[in-house]
N, C-alpha and C positions, 0 to 999 in steps of 0.2 A: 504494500500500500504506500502510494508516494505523501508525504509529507510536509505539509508547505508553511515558515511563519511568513507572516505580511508585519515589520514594521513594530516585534514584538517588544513589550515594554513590561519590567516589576517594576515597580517602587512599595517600598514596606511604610506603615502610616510612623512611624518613629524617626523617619529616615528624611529629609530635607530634598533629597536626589535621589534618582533613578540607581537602582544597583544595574539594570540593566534596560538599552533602548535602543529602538532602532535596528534589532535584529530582523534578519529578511532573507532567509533559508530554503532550499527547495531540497529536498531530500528524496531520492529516487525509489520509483518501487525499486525492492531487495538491493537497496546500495546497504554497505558497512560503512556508516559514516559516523568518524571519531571524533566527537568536539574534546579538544585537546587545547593546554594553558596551565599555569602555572596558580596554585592555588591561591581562592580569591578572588579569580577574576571573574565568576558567574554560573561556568560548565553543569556545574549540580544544581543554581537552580534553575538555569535552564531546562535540565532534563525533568525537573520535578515539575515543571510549567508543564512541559508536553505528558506526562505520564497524569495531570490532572492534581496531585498531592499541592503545587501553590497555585494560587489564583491567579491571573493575567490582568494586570492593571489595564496595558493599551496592546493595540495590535487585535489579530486573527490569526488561529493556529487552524489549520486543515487538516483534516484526515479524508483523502481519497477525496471528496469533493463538498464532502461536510463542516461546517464553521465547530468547532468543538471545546470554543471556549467555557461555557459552561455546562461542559458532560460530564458527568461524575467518572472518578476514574474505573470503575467497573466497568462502564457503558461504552472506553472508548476500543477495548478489545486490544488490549495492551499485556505484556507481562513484564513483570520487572524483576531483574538480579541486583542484588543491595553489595554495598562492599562488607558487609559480615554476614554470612552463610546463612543465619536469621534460620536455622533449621529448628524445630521439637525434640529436644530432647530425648523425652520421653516414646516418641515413636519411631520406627523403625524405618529403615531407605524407601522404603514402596509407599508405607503409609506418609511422609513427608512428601512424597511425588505426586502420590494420590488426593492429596488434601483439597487443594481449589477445585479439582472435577468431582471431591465426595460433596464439598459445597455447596455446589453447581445442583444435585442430585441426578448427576450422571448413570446413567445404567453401569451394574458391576462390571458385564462384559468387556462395555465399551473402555474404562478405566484398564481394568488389567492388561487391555490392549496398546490403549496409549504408552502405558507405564512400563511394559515388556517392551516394544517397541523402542521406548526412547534409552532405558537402561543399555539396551543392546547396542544404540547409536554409541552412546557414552563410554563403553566399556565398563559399567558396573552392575551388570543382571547376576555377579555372583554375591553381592553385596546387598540386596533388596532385603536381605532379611534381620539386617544389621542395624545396632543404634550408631547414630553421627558420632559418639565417643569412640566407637571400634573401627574406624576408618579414619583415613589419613585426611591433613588439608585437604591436598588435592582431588582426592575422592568425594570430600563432602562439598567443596567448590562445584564437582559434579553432579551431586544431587540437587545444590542449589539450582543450575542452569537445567536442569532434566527436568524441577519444578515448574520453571516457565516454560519450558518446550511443552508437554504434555497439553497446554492450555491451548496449542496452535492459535493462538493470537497472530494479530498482523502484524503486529510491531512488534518487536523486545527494545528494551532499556536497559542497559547497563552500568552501573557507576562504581567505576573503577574496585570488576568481579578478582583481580589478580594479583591486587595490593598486598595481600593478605601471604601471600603465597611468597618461594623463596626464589631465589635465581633461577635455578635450574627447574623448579616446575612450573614456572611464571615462562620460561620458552618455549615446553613442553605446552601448555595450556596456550599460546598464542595460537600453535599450528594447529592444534585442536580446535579451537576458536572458529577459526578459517576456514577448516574441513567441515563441520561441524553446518557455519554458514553455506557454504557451496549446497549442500546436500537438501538442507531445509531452504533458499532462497527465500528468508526471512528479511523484512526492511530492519534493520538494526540501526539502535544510535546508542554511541557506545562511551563515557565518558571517562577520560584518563588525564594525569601529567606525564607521563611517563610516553617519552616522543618517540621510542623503539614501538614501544604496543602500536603507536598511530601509524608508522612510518612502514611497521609491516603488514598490518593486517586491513587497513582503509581502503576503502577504493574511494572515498573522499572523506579529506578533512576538515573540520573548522575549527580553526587558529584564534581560540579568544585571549584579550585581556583588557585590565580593568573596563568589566564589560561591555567589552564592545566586539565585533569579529574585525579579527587582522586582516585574515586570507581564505578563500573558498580554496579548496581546489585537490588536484592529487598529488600523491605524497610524493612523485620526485619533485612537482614544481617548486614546491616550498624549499625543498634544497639546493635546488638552480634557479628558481627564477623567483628567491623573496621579495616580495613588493614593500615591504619595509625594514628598516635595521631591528627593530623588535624580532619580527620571524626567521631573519638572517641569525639572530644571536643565540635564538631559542630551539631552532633544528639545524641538528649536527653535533655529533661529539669526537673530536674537539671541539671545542666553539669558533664560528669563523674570527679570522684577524682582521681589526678595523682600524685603517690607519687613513687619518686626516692630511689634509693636503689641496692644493689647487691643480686644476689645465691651465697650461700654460705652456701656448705654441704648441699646442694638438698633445702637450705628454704632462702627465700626470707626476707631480713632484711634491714629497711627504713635506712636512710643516720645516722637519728638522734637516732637511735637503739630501737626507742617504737614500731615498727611494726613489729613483727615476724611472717610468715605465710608459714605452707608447701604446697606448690600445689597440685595439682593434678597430678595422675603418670602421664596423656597427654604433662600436661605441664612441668614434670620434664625433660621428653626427651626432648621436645622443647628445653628447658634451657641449654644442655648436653655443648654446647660451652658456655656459657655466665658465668662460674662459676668466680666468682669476677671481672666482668665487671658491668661498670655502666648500668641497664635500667628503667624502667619505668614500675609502675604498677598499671596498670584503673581498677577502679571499680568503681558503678554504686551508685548512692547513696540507692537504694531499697534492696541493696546485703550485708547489714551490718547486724551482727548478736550479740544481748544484752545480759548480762548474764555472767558471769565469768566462765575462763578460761583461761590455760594457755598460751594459744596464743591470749589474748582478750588484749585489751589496754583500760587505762584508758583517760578520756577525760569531759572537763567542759564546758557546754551549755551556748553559748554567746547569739543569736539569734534564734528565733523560727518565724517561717513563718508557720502561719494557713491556710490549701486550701481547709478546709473542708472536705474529705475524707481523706489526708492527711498533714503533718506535715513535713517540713521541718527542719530540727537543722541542724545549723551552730555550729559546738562544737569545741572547740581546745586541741590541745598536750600539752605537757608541754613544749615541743621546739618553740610553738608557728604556728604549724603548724595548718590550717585549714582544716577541711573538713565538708563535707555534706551529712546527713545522713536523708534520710526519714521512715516514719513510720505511721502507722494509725491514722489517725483523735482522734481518741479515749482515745488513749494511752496518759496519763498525764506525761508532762516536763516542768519543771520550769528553768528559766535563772540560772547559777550559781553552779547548781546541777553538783557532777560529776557523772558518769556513766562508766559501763565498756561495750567494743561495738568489736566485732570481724568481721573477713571480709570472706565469703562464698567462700570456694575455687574452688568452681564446677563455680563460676563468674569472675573470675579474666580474664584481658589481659591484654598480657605484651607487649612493649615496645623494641625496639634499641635505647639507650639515644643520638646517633650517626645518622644514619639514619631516626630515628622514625618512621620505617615500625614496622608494625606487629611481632613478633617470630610467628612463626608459628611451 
């Protein structure tokens, strides 16, 4: 079912400003879409807005062709995953799976089918007869989501289902996640800080903060093509390097005069107004290039972070400037060492040191 806000707005009666407005979302039938942000900036209550739990001060929320602002949330045929398992205790894997269709007063058949059915999807129909204390995270994380599956609702909700969960069964539950969706072709909207979970499993994102939406879109554009220094800084790890500076005579020269770089012709027309204006120029720590040359800068290795396929250096200017450069696992650097390092010009984005939208 496709999902649409028009221009959506909270404000709490306590609160002098809007925590959130101006939101204007179109959410596809069966997309996985992650509204993803740094906590704070609105993500949960958005999704409590669309799941019906807070009220919607302005705007229209849609479902499929219907205004659903005041639907109770039973009515909008929703199910939702909380970030704590929120399971009974006292009942058992089938009877916690079972419980909104015993509700319901679902025929027994049609339940034990649902609930057979979805255990099997999940990998735990040998567990159905277990309390949530006898099973691991991970597995009661499964119950919780096989509780909303059963409901075969049009939507699911999730707010951040994997928090809870450790490294390795937090990677383990993404692919699942994904698989999981494919098979049901369920409209999800799925809410996280965590910009691995967005970046692997979305087929669209939205990029909030202090709420407002940064960036629509899919999850490579946000790492090639950010539309502001906020979404540049917040997807990617390392974080991208931003280094200030004007054009001047079509080439890009840092504040402290060690970085000289000519663009690329795309981005010289870009640039055609900014000629000795202050902006901003991101790049990526994997877009450095070693080796001497006349637009290479020198630079001395302070810190190294090993990742095992790769290598981080933390190296500095002579102005004292930092940045972060990665490079293959392989490749030998020692602390102290200087090196000469240049920047990929088919990589570069640039900045408004003003606005801090994109040049585009």
């Amino acid at each position: 079912m496709k999902v649409i806000l028009n221009n959506i707005g909270k404000k709490y009666e306590s609160r002098e400003e809007f925590t959130l407005r101006n939101i204007n979302l179109e959410i596809e039938d069966k997309d996985f879409c992650v509204i993803l942000g740094p906590s704070g900036c609105g993500k949960t209550t958005l999704l409590r807005m669309i799941a019906g739990l807070n009220s919607i001060t302005e705007g229209d929320l849609i479902f499929g062709t219907k205004r659903v602002n005041k639907l109770a949330s039973k009515d909008r045929d929703i199910a939702m995953v909380f970030q704590s398992y929120a399971l009974y205790p006292h009942m058992t894997v089938y009877e916690n799976m079972a419980f909104s269709l015993s509700m319901r007063k679902e025929r027994k058949d049609i339940i034990q089918e649902r609930v057979t059915e979805t255990a099997k999807l999940l990998q735990i129909e040998d567990y159905l007869h277990c309390k949530p204390s006898d099973i691991s995270g991970g597995q009661r994380q499964r119950v919780a989501l096989g509780r909303a599956i059963v409901r075969k609702s049009k939507v699911f909700l999730m707010d951040e289902p994997l928090s809870n969960l450790d490294a390795k069964l937090r990677e383990h539950m993404r692919v699942e996640l994904v698989r999981i969706h494919k098979q049901l072709e369920t409209t999800t909207i799925y809410v996280t800080h965590d910009q691995v979970e967005a970046m692997t499993m979305a087929t669209k994102i939205v990029l909030m903060n202090d709420g407002k939406v940064q960036q629509v879109g899919k999850p490579y554009e946000f790492y090639n093509k950010p539309e502001n220094m906020f979404v540049a800084k917040f997807i990617g790890s390392p974080t991208i390097n931003m280094i200030k500076g004007k054009i001047i005579n079509n080439k890009f020269t840092s504040d402290d005069g060690l970085i000289n770089i000519t663009p690329n012709e795309a981005d010289i027309k870009a640039l055609i107004n900014y000629n000795n204006k202050d902006i901003y120029l991101g790049i990526r720590s994997e877009r450095f290039i070693s080796g001497k040359n006349a637009e290479h800068f020198e630079s001395v290795v302070d810190i190294i972070e090993v990742l095992g396929k790769d290598k981080t250096l933390f190296v500095k200017l002579k102005s004292g400037k930092d940045l972060l450069i990665t490079v293959p696992g392989h490749f030998n650097y020692e602390i102290g060492e200087s090196h000469m390092f240049g920047l990929d010009s088919e990589a570069l984005h640039f900045f408004d040191a003003e606005t801090q939208q994109r040049i585009n």
